[in-house]
Structures are given as C-alpha cells and as structure tokens.
Steps between C-alpha positions, in 0.01 A plus 500: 500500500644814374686705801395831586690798612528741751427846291439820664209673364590821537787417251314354262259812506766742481593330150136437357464881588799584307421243188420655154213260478114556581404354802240321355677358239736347744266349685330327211898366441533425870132399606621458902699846478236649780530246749883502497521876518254480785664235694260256467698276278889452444528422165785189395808575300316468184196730558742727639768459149166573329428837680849598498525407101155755453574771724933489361677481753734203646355252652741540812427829546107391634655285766677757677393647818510853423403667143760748312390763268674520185330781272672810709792421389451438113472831540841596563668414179738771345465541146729526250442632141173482373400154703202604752309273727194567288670431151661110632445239303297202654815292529684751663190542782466155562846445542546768723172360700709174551827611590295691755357209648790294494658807719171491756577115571923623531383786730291239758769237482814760568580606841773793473526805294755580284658800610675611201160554269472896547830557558676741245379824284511671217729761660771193602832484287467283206817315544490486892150376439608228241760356745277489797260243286833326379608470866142332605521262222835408545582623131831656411559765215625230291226264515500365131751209564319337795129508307695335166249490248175498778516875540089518583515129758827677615315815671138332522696275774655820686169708523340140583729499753393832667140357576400638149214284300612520086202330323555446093239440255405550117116398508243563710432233794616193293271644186720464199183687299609811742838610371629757735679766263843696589394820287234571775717402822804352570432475871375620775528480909269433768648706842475313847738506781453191577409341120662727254452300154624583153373382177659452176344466139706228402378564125794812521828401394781367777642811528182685472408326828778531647496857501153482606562321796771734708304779356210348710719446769630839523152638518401256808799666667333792435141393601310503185270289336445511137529386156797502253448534086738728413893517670794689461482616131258778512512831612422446851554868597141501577529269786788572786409134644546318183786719414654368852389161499659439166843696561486220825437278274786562208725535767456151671498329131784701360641708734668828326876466625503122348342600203769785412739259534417310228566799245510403111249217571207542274185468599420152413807387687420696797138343525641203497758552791246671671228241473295770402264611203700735192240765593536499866908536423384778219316699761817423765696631297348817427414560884856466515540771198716243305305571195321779372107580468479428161723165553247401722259571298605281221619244708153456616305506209727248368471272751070540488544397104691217592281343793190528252686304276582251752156481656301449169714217391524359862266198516316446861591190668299334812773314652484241766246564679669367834780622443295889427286442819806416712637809363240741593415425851677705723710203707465655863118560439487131437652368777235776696190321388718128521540562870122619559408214387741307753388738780113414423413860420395405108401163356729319155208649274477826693902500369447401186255784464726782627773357299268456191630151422395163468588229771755293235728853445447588879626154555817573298517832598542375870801293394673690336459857671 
C-alpha cells in the first residue's frame, strides 16, 4: 500500500494558484487534485510527484509547512545591455525558475544570515573594497600559484566557503535539446541573506566564467540580483554599478600594482600569468592607461576575429556525464538536501528531485562528495 503524506493544503493551494496551467486542465491531469487541496485526501508521494511535475515546481517544495512566493522577486533583475525580462529566451526563464527554487528549499533549510550580503557600495574604494573580499576568502594578492591550473574550482571553493551556493550548467534541467547560450547570459545571481546562489553558463569559456563568477560575487556584496551577458569590455559609463562591480572585480583577478610589475610582458603572456582572458588583461591595461585608445581598440577587435575563428572550428563535446553532473552541483547545496534527508524533513526521491538526478548518480554522488 502506497504511503501517504502529511501535505498542508494551504501550500499546495498557494502553488496551484500560482501555476501557469488552467485549473481545469490540471485537474483532468490530477483527477483527486480537489480533495487534496480541500483536506479531504492526502495524496501519496506519487500523486503528489504528479501535481508537482504539472503545476512546475519541486516536489519538496509541496511538503513544506509554510508556502514562499517566488514571482516578486523575478522582478528584481538588473539589466544589462539590451537583455530585458520580456526579451529572455525560454532557456534562460526556466533556468532562472529553477535556480529559484533550489534557493526556496536553501532558504527553509538555513538557519543564519549572512551578514556580509549588503555590505559595500558603489561609493567604497575600489582597492580597499577588493581586499576586504580577499580578506573573507582567505585569498592573497598573489593567488595564481595556490589555484595552479584550477583557477575557476580555486575561487568556487572560497565563495563556497562563505555560505555562497555556485550552481553550473550548459542545458536546461538535464535537456541536452535546451542548449543554454553564453551570447545571451553568462550568469546571473539570485540575492538572499541567508541563500545567496550564483549561476554560471558553463557553455562560456574557463576564463569567461571565471570572470563571471567574482563579478557575481561582488554584486551580492553589494545586494543585487541580476543577470550578466556582457562584462568588462564595453563602455560601461552608462552604469556606475557595473562600472564598480567590475573595477572590484579586475582588481581581485589582477590587481593593478602586480600587473605593472610585469612591464614588457605582452599580452598573451600576461593572461597567462594572470589566469585571466587576453581581453580582460586588454581592458586592464587600458584602465591602467598602459596603452592608448586606439591600442585598445585594435587589440580588441583582434582578439573578437580570433575567438570566431576558434568557436566555428571548435567541435561541441558532451563529456562524461558523471563526471559533468558532479561538476555542476554546487557541493555545500548537496550535502543541504543529503542531511534533510537524514533529518526526515525530505524523502530519497524528494532529493533526487531537488537535485534533478537519478538514484544511481545520487548514489555516486554521495560517495564521492
């Protein structure tokens, strides 16, 4: 006999109310949704999966006690460019949708707040405010030596280490039919004091994301939300907090005085003592006014030639898919959900769910996490 749960229906209201499906249509999917939203009925695990799998949300989130609304806050996203909430792709939504619920079950299961989310401005000193996030990650100016050739794993694990969630992923939800695609967003964050979570398109190139991801990090200092698709090469005159957020930025991946002192390096060579991309060290080094306007310029343009080259003869590769999985979970937001399931507050499939894999990875995943 299949067993049957203990949902609140005021819960599971909230979320049928909030569902981008008819209510009709639902319930000819779901022919027992009245008597569960009534009370009448608790429904087991898998009439529950099935209501949770129509109405799209986690299955976990319609056993909790109390509901959480998500659509304020998609709301809140900056903009950068010409990306508006209006013009996102599909892929880009829908990702967004499930990093969002992926922070709701973070925000029930954390007790304390971080208090450093909030903490700076625009009007803070750039290099003051680049060594106060060195000091909390326990980075020093010289960092390149102690991340080797794992620049990205090198500061995932320091931000992880703040209470930070860093989520990775190329496709859509395990969909390799839903590409995600770097020209429209390289990231984007989700602000919480208590679940602050960054995600990376993992389609960008390694130093692409790596740029990405203290850029993110600079702007949950800040208290923002928001989406990333273009960094650091533009104009950004336009925009004092992306003008701040990417000096912070520079200055914790190549911080000026170290950089001078590497004079007669060319730009290829300083990239790669930098760990950095030749266009990031480009812009650097005009911020810094080592080159001119018009170097710059050229510089740039050569370097955009060059990566079309490179990306049209580049041939896409799946990978392990382990291996990619292990990869893109965020390691501290799977031990979360591993010890809810220890403390009896979700079920194995309720984990698998959240996680979005399949009981033989999770299995592996356990090990070796």
């Amino acid at each position: 006999m299949a067993k049957v749960l203990n949902v609140n229906p005021n819960v599971l209201q909230f979320y049928v109310d909030h569902a981008e499906i008819p209510f009709e249509l639902l319930k000819s999917k779901c022919p027992h949704i009245d008597t569960f939203l009534s009370g009448e009925k608790q429904p087991t695990f898998k009439q529950l999966s099935e209501v949770a799998k129509k109405i799209n949300v986690p299955t976990g989130l319609l056993l909790l006690q109390t509901p959480i609304n998500v659509e304020n806050k998609r709301l809140e996203f900056r903009t950068i460019g010409s990306i508006e909430m209006g013009k996102m792709s599909e892929n880009l939504r829908d990702t967004i949708t499930d990093m969002e619920k992926k922070q709701d079950f973070l925000r029930e299961m954390v007790e304390s707040e971080l208090s450093f989310i909030g903490s700076i401005s625009i009007r803070d000193d750039i290099e003051d405010t680049a060594n106060q996030l060195r000091k909390l990650m326990g980075i020093p100016i010289v960092w390149q030596p102690l991340a080797e050739n794992k620049a990205f794993k090198f500061f995932r694990s320091k931000i992880n280490n703040l209470g930070i969630y860093v989520f990775l992923d190329g496709i859509v939800r395990q969909n390799t039919k839903r590409p995600l695609d770097a020209r429209e967003f390289r990231g984007f964050t989700l602000m919480d004091k208590k679940a602050p979570l960054i995600f990376i398109n993992s389609t960008d190139s390694e130093t692409g994301r790596l740029f990405t991801l203290v850029h993110e990090l600079v702007h949950l200092f800040l208290g923002n939300s928001g989406i990333v698709n273009k960094i650091y090469l533009d104009d950004y005159s336009f925009s004092p907090l992306e003008a701040f957020t990417n000096k912070v930025t520079a200055e914790i991946l190549v911080p000026k005085k170290e950089l001078l002192s590497f004079s007669g390096q060319s730009i290829t060579e300083l990239a790669k003592i930098f760990k950095v991309s030749e266009y990031v060290i480009t812009r650097r080094l005009f911020d810094c006014e080592q080159i001119s306007i018009d170097d710059y310029q050229k510089y740039t343009s050569d370097l955009d030639e060059a990566f079309k080259e490179i990306k049209s003869s580049k041939k896409a590769s799946g990978g392990n898919y382990y291996s990619n999985t292990k990869f893109k979970i965020d390691t501290s937001f799977f031990h979360t959900v591993k010890n809810a399931i220890y403390s009896d507050k979700i079920t194995y499939t309720q984990a698998f769910d959240i996680l979005g894999v399949k009981r033989g990875v999770y299995k592996r995943l356990e090990a070796e996490m």
